[in-house]
N, C-alpha and C positions, 0 to 999 in steps of 0.2 A: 795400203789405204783401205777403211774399211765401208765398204761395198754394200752393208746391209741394207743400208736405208734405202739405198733406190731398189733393190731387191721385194721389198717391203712395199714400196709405191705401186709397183707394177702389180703385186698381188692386189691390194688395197682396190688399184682399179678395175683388175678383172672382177675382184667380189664387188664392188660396187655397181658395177654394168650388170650385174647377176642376180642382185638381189640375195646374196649369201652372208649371213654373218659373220661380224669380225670373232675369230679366235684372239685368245687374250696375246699369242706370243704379235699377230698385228695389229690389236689395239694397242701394246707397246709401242710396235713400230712407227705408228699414226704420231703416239706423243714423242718419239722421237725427230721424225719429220716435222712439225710441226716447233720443234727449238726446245723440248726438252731435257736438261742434261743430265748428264749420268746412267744411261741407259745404253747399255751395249747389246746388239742382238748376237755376236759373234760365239758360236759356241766348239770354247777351248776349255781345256780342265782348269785353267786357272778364275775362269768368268761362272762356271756352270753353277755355283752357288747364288752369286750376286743375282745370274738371272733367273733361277729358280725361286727363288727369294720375289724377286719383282713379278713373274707369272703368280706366284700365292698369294700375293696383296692385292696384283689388279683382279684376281679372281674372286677375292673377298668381299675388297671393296666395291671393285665396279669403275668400270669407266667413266663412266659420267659422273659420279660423286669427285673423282677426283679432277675433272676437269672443274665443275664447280668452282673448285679451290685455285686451282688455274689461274681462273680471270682473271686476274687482278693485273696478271705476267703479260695478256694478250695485246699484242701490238695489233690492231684493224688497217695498216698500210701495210705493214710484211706481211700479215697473217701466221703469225710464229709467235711465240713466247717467250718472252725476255730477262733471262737473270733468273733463272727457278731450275734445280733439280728436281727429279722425280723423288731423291728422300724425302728433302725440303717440301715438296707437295703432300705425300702421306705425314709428314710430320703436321704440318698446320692441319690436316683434316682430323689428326687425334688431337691434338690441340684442340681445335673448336666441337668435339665428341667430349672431354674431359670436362670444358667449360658449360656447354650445356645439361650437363648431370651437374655437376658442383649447382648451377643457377635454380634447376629443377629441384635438387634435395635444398635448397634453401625457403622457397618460395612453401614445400613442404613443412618444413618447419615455423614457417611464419602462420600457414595456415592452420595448423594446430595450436599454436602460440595464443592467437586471435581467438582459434573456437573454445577455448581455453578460460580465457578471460571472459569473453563472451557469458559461458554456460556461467561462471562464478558469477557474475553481477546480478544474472537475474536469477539464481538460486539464491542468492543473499536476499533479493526483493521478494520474491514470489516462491519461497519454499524447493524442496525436491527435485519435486516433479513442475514447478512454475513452469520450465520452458516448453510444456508439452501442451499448455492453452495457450493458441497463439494470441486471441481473445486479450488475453492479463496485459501485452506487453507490445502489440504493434499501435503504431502511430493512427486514433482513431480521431482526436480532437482537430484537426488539419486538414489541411488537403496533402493526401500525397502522391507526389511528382510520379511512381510509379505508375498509380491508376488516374495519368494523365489528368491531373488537377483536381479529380473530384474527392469528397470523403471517404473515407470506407465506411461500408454499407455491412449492417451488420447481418445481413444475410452473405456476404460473399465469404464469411468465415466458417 
């Protein structure tokens, strides 16, 4: 039977009463305790990899990014996590790392897309160098919604 986790506990709560921080091989332990699977603290030649492997990611990563990702698993009656390995965890937090650069380099290119266009329309209207009198090309005849209903004043340019 293996033994670690409550081995793991009892460290957890002496550092806790202590005010010492977790090392990564008992922040393991915590998401083990806590219903994480696939985590073995047991170290035999045949595990030393796997758990070497998981000390470098939670050191990487961070504890709490990967709890983050967590949530979703957390039961608030058991207080345990249900249906989630620790792959499964760092795999959705590069998951959702991949997805927010893919989002970022898009919205990048939209944004040049736009200043793109932009700059041609009113180099077609106003020459060159038109977009460089803001004067030639912002909304003076109106009111604009920017400057809270009033006209543009042509001293504010």
């Amino acid at each position: 039977m293996d033994t670690s986790y409550r081995e793991g506990f009892f460290i957890l709560k002496f550092m806790k009463e202590h005010s010492i921080p977790l090392r990564y091989i008992d922040q393991l332990a915590l998401f083990k305790m806590r219903g994480i699977n696939g985590i073995s603290l047991s170290v035999h030649k045949t595990n030393t990899y796997r758990l070497n492997k998981q000390l470098k990611t939670i050191s990487t990563i961070g504890y709490y990014n990967l709890k983050n990702y967590a949530n979703p698993y957390y039961d608030k009656s058991s207080n345990r996590y249900n249906h989630i390995s620790f792959d499964r965890l760092v795999a959705r937090y590069y998951r959702d790392k991949h997805l927010k650069q893919a989002v970022l380099h898009t919205i990048e290119d939209i944004e040049t897309t736009l200043n793109t266009k932009i700059a041609s329309v009113l180099g077609k209207k106003y020459g060159a160098h038109g977009y460089l009198d803001f004067r030639l090309w912002c909304q003076r005849d109106s009111k604009n919604k920017f400057l809270h209903g009033q006209y543009m004043d042509k001293f504010a340019i």
